[in-house]
C-alpha positions in Angstrom: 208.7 -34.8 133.8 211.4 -35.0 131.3 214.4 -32.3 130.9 216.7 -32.2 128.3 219.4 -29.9 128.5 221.1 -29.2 125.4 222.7 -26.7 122.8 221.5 -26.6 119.2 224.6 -26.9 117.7 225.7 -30.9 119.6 225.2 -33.6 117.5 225.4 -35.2 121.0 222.3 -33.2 122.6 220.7 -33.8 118.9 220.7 -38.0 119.4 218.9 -37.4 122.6 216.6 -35.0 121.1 215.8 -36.9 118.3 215.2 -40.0 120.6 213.0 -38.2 122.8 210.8 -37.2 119.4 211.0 -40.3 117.9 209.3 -42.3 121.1 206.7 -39.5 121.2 207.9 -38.2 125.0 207.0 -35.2 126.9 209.4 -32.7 127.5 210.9 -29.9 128.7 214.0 -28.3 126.2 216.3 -26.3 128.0 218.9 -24.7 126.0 222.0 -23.4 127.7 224.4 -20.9 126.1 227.6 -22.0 126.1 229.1 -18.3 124.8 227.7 -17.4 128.6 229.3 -20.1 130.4 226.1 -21.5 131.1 227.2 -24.8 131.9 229.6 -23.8 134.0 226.6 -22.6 136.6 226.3 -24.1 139.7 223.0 -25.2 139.3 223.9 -27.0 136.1 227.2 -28.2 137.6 224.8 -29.8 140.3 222.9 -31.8 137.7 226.4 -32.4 135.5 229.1 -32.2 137.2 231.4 -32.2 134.2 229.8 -29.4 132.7 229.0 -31.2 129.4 226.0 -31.3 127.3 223.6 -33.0 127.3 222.1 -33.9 130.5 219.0 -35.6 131.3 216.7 -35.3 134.4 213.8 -37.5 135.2 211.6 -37.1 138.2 215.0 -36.0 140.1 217.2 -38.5 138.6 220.1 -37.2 136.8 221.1 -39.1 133.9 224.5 -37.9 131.8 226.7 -38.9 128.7 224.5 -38.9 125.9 224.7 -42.8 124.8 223.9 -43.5 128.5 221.1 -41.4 128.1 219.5 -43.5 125.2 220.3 -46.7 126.7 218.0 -45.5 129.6 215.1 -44.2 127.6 215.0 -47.3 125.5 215.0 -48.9 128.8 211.9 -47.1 130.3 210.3 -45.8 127.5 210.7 -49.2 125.1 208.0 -48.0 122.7 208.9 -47.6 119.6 211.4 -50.2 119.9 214.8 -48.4 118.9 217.2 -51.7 119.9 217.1 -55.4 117.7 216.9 -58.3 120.2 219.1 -60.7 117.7 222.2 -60.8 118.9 224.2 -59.7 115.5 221.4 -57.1 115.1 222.2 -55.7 118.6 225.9 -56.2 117.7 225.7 -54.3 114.6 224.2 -51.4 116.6 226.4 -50.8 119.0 229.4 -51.6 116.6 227.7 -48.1 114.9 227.1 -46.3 117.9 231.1 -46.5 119.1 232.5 -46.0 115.1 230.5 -43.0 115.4 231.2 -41.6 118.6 235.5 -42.6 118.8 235.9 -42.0 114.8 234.0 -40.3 113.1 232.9 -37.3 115.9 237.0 -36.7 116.2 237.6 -36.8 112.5 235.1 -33.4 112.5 237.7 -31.4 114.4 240.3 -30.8 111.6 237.1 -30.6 109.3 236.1 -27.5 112.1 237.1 -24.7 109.4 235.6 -25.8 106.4 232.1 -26.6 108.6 232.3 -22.7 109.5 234.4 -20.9 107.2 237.3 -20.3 109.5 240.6 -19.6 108.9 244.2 -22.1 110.4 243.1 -25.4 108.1 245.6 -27.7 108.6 245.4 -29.7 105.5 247.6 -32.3 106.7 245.1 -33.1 109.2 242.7 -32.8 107.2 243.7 -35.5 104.9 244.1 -37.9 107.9 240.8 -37.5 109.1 239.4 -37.7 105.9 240.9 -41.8 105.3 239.5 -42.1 109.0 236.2 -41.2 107.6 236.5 -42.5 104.3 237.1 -46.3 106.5 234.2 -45.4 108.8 232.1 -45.0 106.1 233.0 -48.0 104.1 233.0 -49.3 107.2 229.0 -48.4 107.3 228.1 -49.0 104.0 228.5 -53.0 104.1 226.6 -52.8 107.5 223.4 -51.4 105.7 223.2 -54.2 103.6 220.1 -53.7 102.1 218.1 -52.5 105.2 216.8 -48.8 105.8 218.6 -48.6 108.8 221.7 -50.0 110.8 220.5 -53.4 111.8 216.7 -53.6 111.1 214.1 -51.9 108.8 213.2 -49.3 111.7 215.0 -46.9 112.9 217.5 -47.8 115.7 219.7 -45.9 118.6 222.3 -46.3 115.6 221.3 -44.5 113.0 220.7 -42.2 115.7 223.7 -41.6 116.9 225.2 -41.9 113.3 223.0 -39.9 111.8 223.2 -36.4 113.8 227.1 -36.5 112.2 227.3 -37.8 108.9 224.5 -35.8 107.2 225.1 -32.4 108.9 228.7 -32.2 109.7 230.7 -34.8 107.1 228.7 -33.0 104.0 229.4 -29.5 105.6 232.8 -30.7 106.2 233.2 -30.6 102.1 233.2 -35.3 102.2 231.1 -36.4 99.4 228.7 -39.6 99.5 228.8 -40.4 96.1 231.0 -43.7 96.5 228.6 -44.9 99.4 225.2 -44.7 98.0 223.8 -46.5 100.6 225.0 -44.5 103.4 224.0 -41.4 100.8 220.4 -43.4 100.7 220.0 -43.5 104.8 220.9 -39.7 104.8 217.9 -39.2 102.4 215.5 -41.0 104.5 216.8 -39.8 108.1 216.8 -36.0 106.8 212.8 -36.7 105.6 212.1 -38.0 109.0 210.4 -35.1 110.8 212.1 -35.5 114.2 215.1 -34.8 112.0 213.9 -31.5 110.6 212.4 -30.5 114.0 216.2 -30.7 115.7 217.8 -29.5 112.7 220.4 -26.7 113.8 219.2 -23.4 112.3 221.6 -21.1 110.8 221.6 -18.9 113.3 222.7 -21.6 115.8 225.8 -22.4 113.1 226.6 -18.8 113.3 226.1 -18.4 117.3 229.0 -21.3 117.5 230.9 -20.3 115.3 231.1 -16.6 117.1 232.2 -18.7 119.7 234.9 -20.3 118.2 236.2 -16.7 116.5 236.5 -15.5 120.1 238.5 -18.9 121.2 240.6 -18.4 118.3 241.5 -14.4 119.4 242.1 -15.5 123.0 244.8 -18.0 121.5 
């Protein structure tokens, strides 16, 4: 039996969640609360001993860091087929996968107030992350091509991994799409998918975090 633990509000738990729905998998969704130190509990600690989310447990093996994760239920769970076997296919993939996670996810932090209406923008910041994304997403727009998705016509670990950042947090974050039209076009069709509007963050999730980050803010 698969367990995913996760939080609502991780675009990190949300690629393995969507992954797990998109190959039609059995599973068990535990959600821990973060505002109650959840993963900070021993028994979590014993599964993830980092105390991030998400983690992953199979039959008693323990499986962390999220792209690990997918890499091992593409590996044992290969149907649908989520990863090309041509090489620049493959290449483009993981090209996405690592844009996604070491520029664009860190470009969300000085983007943080806008996404929930918090006071202390730094705007200076804020214009640096938003070339960082402007090149990531130029960046992404040639690699569609004229696919549906990042290196073939079906979806792929990419566009998962991608996708749980640039349609959610990059539109709340106040960055427009217009001048990328085919990254605006991929949003479209990833957002119809259902396994995207089944792991959507509800607004009370939005709202739970962001009580979380008042608090932070107060303590500081």
């Amino acid at each position: 039996m698969l367990t995913l633990y996760h939080t609502p509000i991780s675009p990190n738990s949300r690629r393995v969640w969507v992954t797990l729905l998109e190959k039609g998998l059995e599973f068990e969704l535990v959600e821990l609360k973060l505002s109650d130190g959840e993963q900070f509990q021993p028994d979590y600690l014993a599964i993830n001993p980092f105390h991030h989310i998400p983690a992953l447990v199979d039959d008693g093996f323990n499986v962390v860091e999220s792209l690990a994760i997918l890499d091992y239920l593409e590996a044992k769970y290969p149907t649908p087929n989520m990863l090309p076997q041509d090489v620049k296919d493959l290449t483009i993939v993981r090209m996405v996968q690592m844009v996604s996670v070491n520029e664009l996810l860190p470009s969300i932090d000085a983007l943080v107030p806008r996404i929930f209406d918090l006071p202390g923008e730094d705007l200076e910041k804020v214009e640096k992350a938003q070339q960082k994304i402007a090149t990531a997403l130029t960046f992404f727009e040639k690699l569609l091509g004229d696919r549906s998705y990042f290196g073939s016509d079906n979806l792929t670990l990419a566009d998962v991994v991608a996708g749980t950042i640039v349609p959610l947090f990059l539109v709340r974050g106040g960055i427009s799409l217009v001048e990328y039209p085919k990254v605006s076009a991929w949003c479209d069709r990833l957002m119809a998918r259902p396994t995207w509007q089944a792991s959507e963050a509800t607004p009370e999730a939005f709202e739970n975090f962001r009580s979380i980050l008042v608090a932070r803010m107060q303590q500081n």
